[in-house]
Structure formats: C-alpha cells, structure tokens
N, C-alpha and C positions, 0 to 999 in steps of 0.2 A: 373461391379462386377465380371462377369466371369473369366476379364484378371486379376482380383485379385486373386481371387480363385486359378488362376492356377500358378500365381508366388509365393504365400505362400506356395502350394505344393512343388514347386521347392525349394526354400529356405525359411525356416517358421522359421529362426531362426534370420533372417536380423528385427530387430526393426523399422527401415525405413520403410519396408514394411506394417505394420502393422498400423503405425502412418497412414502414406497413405490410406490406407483401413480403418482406423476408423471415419476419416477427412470426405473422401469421401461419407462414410454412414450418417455420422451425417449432412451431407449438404445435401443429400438426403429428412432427416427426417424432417431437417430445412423448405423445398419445402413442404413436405406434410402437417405438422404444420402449416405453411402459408396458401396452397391452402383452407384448412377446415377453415381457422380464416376469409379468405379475399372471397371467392369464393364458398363458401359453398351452397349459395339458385340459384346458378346457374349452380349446380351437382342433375345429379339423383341421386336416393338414392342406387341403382347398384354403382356408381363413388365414394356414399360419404364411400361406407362398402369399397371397393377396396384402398383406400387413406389411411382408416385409420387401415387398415391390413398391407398394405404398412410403414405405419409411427412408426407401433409398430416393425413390421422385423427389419427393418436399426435403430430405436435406441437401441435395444435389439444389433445387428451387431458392430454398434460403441460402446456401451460400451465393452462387450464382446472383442472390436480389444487393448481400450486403459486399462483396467482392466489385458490382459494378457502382455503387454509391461509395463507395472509398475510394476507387479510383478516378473519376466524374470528381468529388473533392479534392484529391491531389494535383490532379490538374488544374483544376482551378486555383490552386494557391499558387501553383508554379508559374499560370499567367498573369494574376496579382500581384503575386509576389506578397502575399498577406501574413498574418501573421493570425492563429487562431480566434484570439480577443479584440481582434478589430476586423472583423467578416461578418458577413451576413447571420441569418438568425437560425439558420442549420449547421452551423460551424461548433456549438455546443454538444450537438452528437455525436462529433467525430470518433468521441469515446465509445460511446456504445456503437461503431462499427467493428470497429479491431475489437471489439470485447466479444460478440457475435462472431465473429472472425475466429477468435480465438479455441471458444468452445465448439465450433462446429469443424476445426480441425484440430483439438482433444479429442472428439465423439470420431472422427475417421481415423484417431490412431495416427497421426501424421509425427513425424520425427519431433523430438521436444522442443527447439529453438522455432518450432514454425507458431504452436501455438506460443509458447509462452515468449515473442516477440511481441506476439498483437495482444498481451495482457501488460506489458509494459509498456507498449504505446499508448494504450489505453488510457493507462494510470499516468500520463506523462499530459494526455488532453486533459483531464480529468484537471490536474493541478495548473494549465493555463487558461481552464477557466473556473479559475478560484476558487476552487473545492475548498473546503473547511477538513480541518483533522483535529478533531475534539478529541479528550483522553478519556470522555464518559457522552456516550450518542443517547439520545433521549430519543427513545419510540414514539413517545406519543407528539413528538413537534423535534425531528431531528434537523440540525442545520444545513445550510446549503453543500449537495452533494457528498454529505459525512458517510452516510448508507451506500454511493457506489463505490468511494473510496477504501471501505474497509471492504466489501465485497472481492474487489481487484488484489486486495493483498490477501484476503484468504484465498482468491481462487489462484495463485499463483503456486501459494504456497502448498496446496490441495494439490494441484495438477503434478508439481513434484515427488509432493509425497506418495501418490497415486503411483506413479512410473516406479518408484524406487519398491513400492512394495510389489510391485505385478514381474519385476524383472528380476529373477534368481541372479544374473548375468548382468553386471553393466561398467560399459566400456569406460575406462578414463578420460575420453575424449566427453561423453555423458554428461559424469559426474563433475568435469570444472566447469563445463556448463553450468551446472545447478550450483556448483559454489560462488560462481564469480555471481548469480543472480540472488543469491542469500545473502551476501555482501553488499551488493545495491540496494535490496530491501533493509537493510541495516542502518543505513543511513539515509533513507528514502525521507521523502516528508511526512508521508504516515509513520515512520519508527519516530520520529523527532517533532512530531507535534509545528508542524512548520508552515503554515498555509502561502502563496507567491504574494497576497496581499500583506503579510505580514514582514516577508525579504524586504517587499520593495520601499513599507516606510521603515525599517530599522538601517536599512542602507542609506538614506537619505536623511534618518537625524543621523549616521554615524557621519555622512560627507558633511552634513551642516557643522557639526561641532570639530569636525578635523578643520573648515577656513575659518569658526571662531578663533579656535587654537591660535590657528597659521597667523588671522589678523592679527589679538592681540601681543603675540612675539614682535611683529611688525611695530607695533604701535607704540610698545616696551623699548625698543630698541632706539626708534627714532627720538623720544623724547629723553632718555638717555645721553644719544650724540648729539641732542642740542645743549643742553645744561655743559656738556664739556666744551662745546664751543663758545658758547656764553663765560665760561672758565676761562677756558684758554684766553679770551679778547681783556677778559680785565687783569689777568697775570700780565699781560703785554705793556700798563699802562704802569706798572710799578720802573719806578728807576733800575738802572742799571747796578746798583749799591742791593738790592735786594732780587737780584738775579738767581743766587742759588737755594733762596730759600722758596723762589716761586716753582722753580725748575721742581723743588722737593716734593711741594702738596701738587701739582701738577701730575711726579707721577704715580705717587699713591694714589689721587682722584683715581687717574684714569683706572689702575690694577681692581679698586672697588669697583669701578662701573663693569667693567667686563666680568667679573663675579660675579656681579647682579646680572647681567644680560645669559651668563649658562644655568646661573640659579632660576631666575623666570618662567628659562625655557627649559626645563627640567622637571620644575614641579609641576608647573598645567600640565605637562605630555604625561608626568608619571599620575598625577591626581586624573587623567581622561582615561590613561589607560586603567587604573586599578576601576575606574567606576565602571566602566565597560567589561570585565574582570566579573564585578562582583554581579554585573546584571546576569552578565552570561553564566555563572557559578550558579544563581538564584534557576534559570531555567532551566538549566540542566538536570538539576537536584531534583526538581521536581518533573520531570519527564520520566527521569531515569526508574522510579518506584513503579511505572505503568508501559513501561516501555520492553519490550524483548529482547533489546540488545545493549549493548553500552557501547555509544557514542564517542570519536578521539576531541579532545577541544578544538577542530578545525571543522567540525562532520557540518553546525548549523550552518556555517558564512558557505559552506560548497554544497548544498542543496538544490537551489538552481542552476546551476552549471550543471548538475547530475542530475537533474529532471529534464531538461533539454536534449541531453543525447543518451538516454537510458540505455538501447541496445548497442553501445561504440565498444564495450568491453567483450558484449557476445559476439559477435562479428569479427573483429581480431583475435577470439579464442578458435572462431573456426575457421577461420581462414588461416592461424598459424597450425591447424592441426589437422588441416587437410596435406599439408605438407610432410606430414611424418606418416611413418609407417607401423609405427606399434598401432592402430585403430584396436586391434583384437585384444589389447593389454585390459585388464578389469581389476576394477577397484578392489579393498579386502573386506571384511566382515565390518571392521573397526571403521574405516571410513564412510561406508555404506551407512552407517547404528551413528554416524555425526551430524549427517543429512538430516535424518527422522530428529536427532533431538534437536538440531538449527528449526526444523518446519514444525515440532512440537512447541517448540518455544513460540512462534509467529501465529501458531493458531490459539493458544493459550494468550495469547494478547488480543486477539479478535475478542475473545470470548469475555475477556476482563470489560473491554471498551464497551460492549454491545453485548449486554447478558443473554439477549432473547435472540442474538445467531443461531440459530436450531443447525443449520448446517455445522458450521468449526464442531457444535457439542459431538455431531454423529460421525463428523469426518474423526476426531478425533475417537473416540470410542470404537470406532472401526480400527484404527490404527490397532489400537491398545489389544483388540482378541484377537485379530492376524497378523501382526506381525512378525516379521521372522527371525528378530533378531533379539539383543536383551531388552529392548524395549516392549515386547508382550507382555501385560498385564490386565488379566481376568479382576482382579480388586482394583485397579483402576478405572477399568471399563464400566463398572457396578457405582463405582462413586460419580461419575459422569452421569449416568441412568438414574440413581434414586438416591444418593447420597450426597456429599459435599467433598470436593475437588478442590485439591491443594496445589496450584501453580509453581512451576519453576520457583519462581518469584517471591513467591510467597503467599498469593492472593487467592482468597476462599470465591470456588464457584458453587453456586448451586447448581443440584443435576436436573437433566432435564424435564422429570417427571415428579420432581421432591412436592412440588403443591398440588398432586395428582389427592381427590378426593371420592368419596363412595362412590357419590353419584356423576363423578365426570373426572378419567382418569389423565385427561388430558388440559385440565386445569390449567392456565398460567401461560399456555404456551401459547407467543403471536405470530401470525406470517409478519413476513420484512416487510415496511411501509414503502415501497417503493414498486412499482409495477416493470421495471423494465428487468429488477433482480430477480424477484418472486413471480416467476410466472404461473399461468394457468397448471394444477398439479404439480407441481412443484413441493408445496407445502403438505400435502397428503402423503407423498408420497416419502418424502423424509421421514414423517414420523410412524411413518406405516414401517420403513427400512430400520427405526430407532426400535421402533417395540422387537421385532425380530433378535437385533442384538441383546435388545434386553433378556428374552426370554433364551437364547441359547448360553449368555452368562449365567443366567440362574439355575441352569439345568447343569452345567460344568460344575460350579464351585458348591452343586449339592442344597442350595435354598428352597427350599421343597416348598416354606411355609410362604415364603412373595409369593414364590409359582403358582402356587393355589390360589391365592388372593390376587394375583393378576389375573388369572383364568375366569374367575369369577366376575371381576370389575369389566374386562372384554367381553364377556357371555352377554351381557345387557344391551337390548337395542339403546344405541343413544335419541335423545329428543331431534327431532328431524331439524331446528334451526341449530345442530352441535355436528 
C-alpha cells in the first residue's frame, strides 16, 4: 500500500493507478472477510479487533480508490461530451467501476437500489463496448467480454436473491424494486442473445431494404404513368368518329394500372415484411430453448433503447414511492416464493450457458437448503452437489462434484478465466462453502454411505500442485 501511496503522489491523475489501488484494497478486505468467517475461534480476541480494524481501513480504501475514478470519468464525458466507444483507452473500464461499486456496497449492506444500480450500469458499459452474449461460453477461449457479462446478471440476480432470503420482512416498496429489475433482465441483451454490434447492422440492412422498397414503388409507379401518357397522346390522334371507343380502353387502361400500382406495392411490403417475420420467428425459436424467460415480439428491435437508460424505471419507482405512505406495507408469502422462482430461473440460465460457473451452482444450492419458503429442497440441493439437475426449462446440469474421482474429489472443477471476476480466494473459498453444503445435505436426508466416502476422499493430503 505504501508503493501505492507514493505513485498516486506522483501521478494521482492516471486512473490506472487507482483501479490498481482499489483492487488491491478490496482483496485485501476480501482476506480479512474470510480470515473472521473461516478462522475466527482460532484468533485471540487481540487478532480478531486487529482483523476487523484492518477489514474496515481497506474497504473504506477501495471504495474511496473506485468512487473517485468514476467520478474523475463522469466528468470527463460531461466535458467531452463523449460517448463510451469513442473515448480514450480507459473508457472500457467503466464497467468494472460501478461493478466494484456495486459489491462494495452489497458487503456494507447499503439499501438495494444502491448497489444493484451500479450492477446495471455496469452491464449497460459492458454492452457499449460490445460485449458478446453467446448462448454456450467456451472456458477455454471465451469471446469478447462473454464471462463479465454473465457475471453481471448472475450477480444481480444473487444480490436479490440474497436480500430476499436474509429479510423475514420486506416492504413493497422493496420488492417492486426487484420486480421492475427482473423484468429488465427479461429482456436485457443477455436474456436475448442480442450483442450492440449485432442492433446496429440488422437496423441498417432493415433501413437499406425499407429505401430499396421505397425506390422500387417509386420506379413502378413512374414507368406506369409514362405508358399511360404515351396512351393517352395516341388515343388523341384517332378521329373524332372513334371518340368513344378510345374514351372506353382509355378508361379501363387506366382502372388496370392503378391495380397494378396497390398490387406492387403490396406484395414487396407484404413479401419484406413476412421475410423479416420469418428471420425474426427463426431467432427467437432458437433463444427461446436457452433463455429464462419468454420474450413479447417487440423485446429484440427495444434492446438498445433499454440498455441505454437501464435504471429510468428504478428511479421513478422510487421517486413515485417516496411519495406514499404505506412504506411499512409487506409483500405476502406467495409473492416473496415469485421472486426466488424469477431469480431461480436466471441463475439456472447462468449455469446452462457457462457450466463451470462454480458460483450460480453454490448460490443456488444455498437457496435450495435455506430457504424459507416452498422453494426449499434438500433433493435438489444433493442433485446440484453430486447428482444431475433438471432446469426449469428443461436442461440437464451436471452437479458440481459429479467428476469428483478417488484420488482428487475436486476433479473437473475451473476457476472463471477472467481475473477482474475470479479473484485472489475467491475460487477456494466457494468450494470450500460448496463442500459444507454438501456435507450438511448428506447428514439431513440420512446418506450415511457418501458421508463416509466423502470423509474419506477429504481425509487425504492432496498433491501440493492440487
């Protein structure tokens, strides 16, 4: 921290420096966090005041590093007047600010619109710079920004779930909160497979083929009213003795041509729209079998428009609800058990896309042994663990420990390829919190013969590179 100290002295204007210095604090805080969760009755009570003096400095230090590097960039777009994708080469971060932001006011408990604003800002940088939302993420070569993007919607949807199971009590004021943000993740770009690079050219062959349209009506029409002008001048030249039989074809010509000019323009408009119809039919269909929610036929064309101003719904829920007076009114059992299944569903799609999420499997699996409501399941929590897990949906997971083998019961299982998600402990410590779950489902529902055979498979030092 000191060589930090003394390069922000030196240059305190470099945003780099600061991300670095905030990172480094908060993995700090991350260690102390831990050491008091996991090590606590094996500290004096000298070690445990020193930890947690320690734990409050460094997250007090990181937010303080990422709160002034997000503001230091707001400012500066306000004086450019920029737009994320045409700014400098730290403008790609702006995501992992509000995401940093986010979790370090989760970890303080701060009211839920606080964080879960700066997890939608996030995911809102995240898609203007051209994040990819693959419907299957490849571990070992994932596409660009695939991995912070499913991250951002499981942490969204974790931090709700989170609240809902710790609060016996929650106000309606709360809970539309969390509906009106389950409804945006419904048609987010990550529900719909939708990347900004992919809006911007289907918008641009749909304008090109609405002026081919446009032209050839145009084109149709004019060569149309020449032939009946051409008509018209040699009707003119017959005698007055065959006046009414020119008058006749004259005006049938013309009844035909005007036919022709709504028939034209009728079938190109109906032949673009059913093709446009059937493209959009063809993507959907195939979203839909991988996706957690169902989509209305208008959700793709307003994706950008709803990645733009992601929190304008939360801010007028709370601003119309600062105005009322019921604040103390609370949801009921059945609405509370809608939430968990909306956030069951979204994690359950994390885990489809991106099998080797070790987190969605734990967070879920947590769900499933405490929850409070009909959604607790002990046999579900065990098929998540060492079994095969059947999705809303439909779709077979493997559990987390299924390719656990004699000699390494941790087989199979990868940290996330991404160093800004997966940090330092991180990954240990999940599956340190998964075995736990594991072993108090097995001791509940009476498995005597795993429990043994896990007790065992654990009793062995592992190989020092394991």
């Amino acid at each position: 921290m000191k060589c930090f100290k003394q390069c922000l002295k030196l240059n305190a204007s470099d945003p780099q420096l600061w991300v670095e210095h905030g990172s480094f604090a908060y993995n700090v805080y991350s260690f102390c966090s831990r050491t008091l969760k996991f090590w606590k009755y094996s500290l004096s009570n000298d070690e445990i005041d020193f930890v947690i003096t320690q734990k409050g400095l460094y997250e007090n230090i990181a937010g303080k590093s990422f709160d002034k590097v997000n503001i230091e960039s707001e400012n500066g777009d306000a004086k450019n007047n920029s737009k994320p994708e045409e700014t400098g080469n730290h403008e790609d971060e702006k995501w992992l600010y509000h995401y940093m932001l986010g979790k370090i006011s989760e970890k303080r408990k701060e009211p839920p619109i606080s964080y879960l604003s700066h997890y939608l800002k996030s995911a809102k940088y995240l898609y203007e710079c051209n994040a990819t939302y693959p419907i299957k993420v490849n571990h070992s070569n994932p596409s660009h920004l695939s991995i912070e993007t499913l991250e951002l919607f499981y942490r969204t949807n974790a931090a709700i779930i989170k609240y809902t199971e710790q609060h016996t009590v929650i106000c309606k004021q709360t809970a539309e909160l969390f509906r009106k943000i389950l409804k945006e993740l419904s048609v987010s770009p990550f529900a719909v497979n939708r990347a900004k690079i992919k809006d911007i050219a289907f918008q641009q062959k749909l304008n090109v083929s609405e002026e081919q349209h446009e032209h050839k009506i145009i084109v149709g029409a004019s060569d149309i009213l020449t032939e009946e002008e051409n008509e018209e001048a040699a009707k003119l030249q017959h005698g007055m003795d065959n006046m009414t039989e020119a008058v006749n074809r004259h005006s049938v010509s013309k009844d035909h041509n005007n036919v022709n000019i709504d028939t034209i323009s009728t079938n190109k408009f109906e032949d673009n729209k059913s093709d446009y119809q059937r493209r959009r039919a063809s993507h959907e269909s195939g979203a839909a079998t991988n996706t957690t929610t169902t989509t209305t036929s208008n959700a793709t064309s307003s994706v950008s428009s709803d990645s733009e101003s992601p929190n304008s719904s939360i801010e007028s829920s709370t601003s119309d609800s600062d105005s009322t007076t019921d604040d103390e009114a609370t949801i009921s059992i059945d609405e509370r058990d809608a939430i968990f299944e909306d956030c069951i569903k979204n994690l359950e799609e994390c885990i489809t896309r991106f099998p080797e999420h070790y987190k969605s499997i734990y967070r879920l699996a947590y769900h499933y042994m405490h929850a409070p409501g009909a959604t607790n399941s002990l046999d579900r929590c065990r098929e998540l663990m060492l079994g095969s897990y059947k999705t809303t949906l439909g779709n077979e997971i493997a559990g987390l420990f299924t390719e656990k083998r004699n000699n390494n019961f941790f087989n199979g299982i990868w940290r996330i390829p991404s160093s800004d998600i997966d940090r330092p402990g991180s990954f240990a410590s999940h599956l340190s919190k998964s075995v736990i779950i594991l072993l108090l489902t097995l001791k509940q529902i009476n498995d005597h013969e795993t429990l043994l055979d896990l007790a065992i498979q654990l009793y062995r030092t592992p190989d020092a590179d394991k």
